[in-house]
N, C-alpha and C positions, 0 to 999 in steps of 0.2 A: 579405525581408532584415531588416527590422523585429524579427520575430519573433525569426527565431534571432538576431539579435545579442541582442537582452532572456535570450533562455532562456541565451547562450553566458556573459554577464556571469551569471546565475542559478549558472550550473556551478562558476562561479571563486570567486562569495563563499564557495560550499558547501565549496568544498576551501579557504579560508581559517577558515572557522568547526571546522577540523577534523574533518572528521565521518568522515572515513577512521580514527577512534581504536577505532572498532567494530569494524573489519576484524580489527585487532590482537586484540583478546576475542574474535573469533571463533575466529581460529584456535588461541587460546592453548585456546580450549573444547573445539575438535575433538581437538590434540595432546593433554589431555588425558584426552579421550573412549577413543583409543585405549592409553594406558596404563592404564586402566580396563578395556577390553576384557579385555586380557591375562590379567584377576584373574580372568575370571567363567568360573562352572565351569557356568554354564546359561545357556540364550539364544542365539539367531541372531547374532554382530556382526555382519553384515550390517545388519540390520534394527535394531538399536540404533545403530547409525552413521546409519544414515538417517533414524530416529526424531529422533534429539537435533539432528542436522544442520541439517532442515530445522524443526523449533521453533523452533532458535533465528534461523534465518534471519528466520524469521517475526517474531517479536520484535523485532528490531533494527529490519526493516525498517520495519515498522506505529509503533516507536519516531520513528524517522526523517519518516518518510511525514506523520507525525499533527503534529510539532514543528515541522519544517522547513516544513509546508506553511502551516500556520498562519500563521508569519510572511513568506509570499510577498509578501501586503497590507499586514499592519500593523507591519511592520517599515517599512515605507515611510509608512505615515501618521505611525508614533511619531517618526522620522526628519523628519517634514516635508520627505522629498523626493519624494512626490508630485506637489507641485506644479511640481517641476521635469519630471520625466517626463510630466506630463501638459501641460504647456506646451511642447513639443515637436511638432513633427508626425508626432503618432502616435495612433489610437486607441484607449479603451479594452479594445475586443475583443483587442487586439492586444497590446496590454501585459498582461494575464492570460491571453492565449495561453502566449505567451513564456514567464513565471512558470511555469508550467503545464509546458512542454517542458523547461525549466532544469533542474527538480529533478525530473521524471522521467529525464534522462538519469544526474544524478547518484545516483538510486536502481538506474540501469541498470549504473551502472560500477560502484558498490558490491554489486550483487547479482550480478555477473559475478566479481569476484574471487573471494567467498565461494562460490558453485556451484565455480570451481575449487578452491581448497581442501578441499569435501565432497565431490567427488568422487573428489580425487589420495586421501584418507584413504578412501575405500569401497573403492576398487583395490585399494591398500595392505592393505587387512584384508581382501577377499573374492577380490583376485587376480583378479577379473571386473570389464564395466564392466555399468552398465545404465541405460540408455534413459528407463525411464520415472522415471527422479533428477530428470534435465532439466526433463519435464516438468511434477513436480510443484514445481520450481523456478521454473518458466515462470509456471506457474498463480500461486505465490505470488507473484510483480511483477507478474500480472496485476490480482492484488486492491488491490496496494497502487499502482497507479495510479488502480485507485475510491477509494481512503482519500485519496488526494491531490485526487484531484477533491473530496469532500464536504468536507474541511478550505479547501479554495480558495474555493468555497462561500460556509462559514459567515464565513470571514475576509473577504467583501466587505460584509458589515452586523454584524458584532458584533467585539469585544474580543478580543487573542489569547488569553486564558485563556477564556473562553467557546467560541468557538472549538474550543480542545483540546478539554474536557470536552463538546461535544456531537459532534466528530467522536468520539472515544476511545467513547462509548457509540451511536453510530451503530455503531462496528464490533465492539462486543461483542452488540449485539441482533443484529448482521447474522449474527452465526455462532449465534443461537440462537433463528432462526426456526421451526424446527420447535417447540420449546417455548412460543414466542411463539403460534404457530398455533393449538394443542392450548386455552391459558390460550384462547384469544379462543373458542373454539367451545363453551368452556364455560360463557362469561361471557353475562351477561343484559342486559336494557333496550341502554341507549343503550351502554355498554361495546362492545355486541359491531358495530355497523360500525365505530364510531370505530377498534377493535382491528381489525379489517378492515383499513381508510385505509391505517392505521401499517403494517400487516404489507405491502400493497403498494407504500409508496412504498419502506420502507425497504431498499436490497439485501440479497438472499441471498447472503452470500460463503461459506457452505455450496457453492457452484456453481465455487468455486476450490480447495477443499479435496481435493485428491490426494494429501496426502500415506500414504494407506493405500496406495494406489497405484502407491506408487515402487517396488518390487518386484513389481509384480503386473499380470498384462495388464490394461488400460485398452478398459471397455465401448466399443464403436463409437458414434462421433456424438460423443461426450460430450465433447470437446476442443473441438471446430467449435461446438456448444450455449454453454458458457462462454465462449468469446470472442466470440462475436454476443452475449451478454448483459453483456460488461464492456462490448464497443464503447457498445452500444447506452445502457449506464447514465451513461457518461464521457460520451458527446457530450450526452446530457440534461442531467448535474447541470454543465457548461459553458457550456453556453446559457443556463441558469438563471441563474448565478455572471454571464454577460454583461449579461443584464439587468437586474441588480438594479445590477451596477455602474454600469452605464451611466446610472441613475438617480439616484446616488449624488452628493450633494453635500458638497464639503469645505469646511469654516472655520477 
């Protein structure tokens, strides 16, 4: 009960801090997506609807995921209400639980409006529905529940601008592993474990990227594969963020 009251207060500040103001750009983006459509004398609008749709989903979100989470911790030390929260009977695991479930749900209700919205406009222009929108929608709050986890993270020992800028280049390396990969195998001496290390710790969210896919059948396994590998990345970099915190002293 601990928990979810912490994540339930998480959900309330988020819808105080206005962050539903994105929803609004989103849709004003898709409406005008479709008056756009109407001009173009080439191209699928199917596939341009779902194209820009889910980018920009992407965008917002990972905007969101990377700012919002950062400040899950240190809005609370800059605050100096840590000490009241932690002088409560409650533990730390417990209160970066919380934090943690808060503002994934309010990435959940934000990412739920916008899928309806992309998808009442794909309808609207293709007159069809399809299936695989969902899940390359799915896949995208997939990833941005890891961005939240490595933002949650770095905000248990460093600065919220610190923080942003190593979550923000955590998830610009993580979508470009395979060039990461490629550089390390070509690299010498000591470069190439150390580029190794990095290339294993750092997530592949290359493994949530569907969106080519939103129109198109989806290899088997491949759904069941990415979420054993978000589960599996989120309860590590959680555990991590527990025990650093839990070691953590405040003055």
């Amino acid at each position: 009960m601990k928990i979810l009251a912490i994540a339930w207060n998480v959900f309330r500040e988020s819808l105080r801090d206005k962050v539903f103001f994105n929803l609004l750009i989103f849709s004003a983006l898709m409406v005008a997506c479709v008056g756009a459509i109407s001009t173009l004398t080439v191209g699928d609008p199917g596939k341009i609807v779902a194209d820009i749709g889910l980018a920009a989903m992407n965008a917002f979100g990972v905007l969101m995921a990377i700012f919002l989470g950062v400040s899950l911790v240190s809005k609370e030390i800059a605050r100096r209400t840590i000490y009241n929260v932690l002088s409560k009977p409650i533990r730390r695991d417990q209160f970066l639980l919380g934090k943690y479930l808060g503002l994934s749900l309010t990435l959940l209700t934000n990412m739920g409006v916008m899928a309806v919205v992309l998808t009442g406009v794909f309808v609207f222009v293709e007159n069809r529905f399809a299936p695989g929108l969902l899940i390359a929608i799915g896949m995208i709050y997939c990833e941005l529940l890891v961005i939240v986890a490595v933002a949650l993270l770095f905000s248990t020992f460093t600065t919220a601008t610190l923080s942003a800028i190593f979550t923000l280049s955590v998830y610009l390396l993580g979508h470009l592993s395979a060039l990461w990969l490629s550089v390390v195998e070509n690299s010498t001496g000591l470069a190439k474990p150390l580029g190794y290390t990095l290339y294993h710790l750092l997530p592949n969210l290359e493994h949530f990227n569907y969106k080519g896919y939103a129109l198109l059948p989806i290899p088997e396994g491949w759904i069941a594969m990415s979420l054993g590998y978000g589960v599996a990345y989120i309860v590590s970099l959680l555990a991590l963020a527990m025990l650093i915190f839990q070691h953590r002293e405040f003055k």
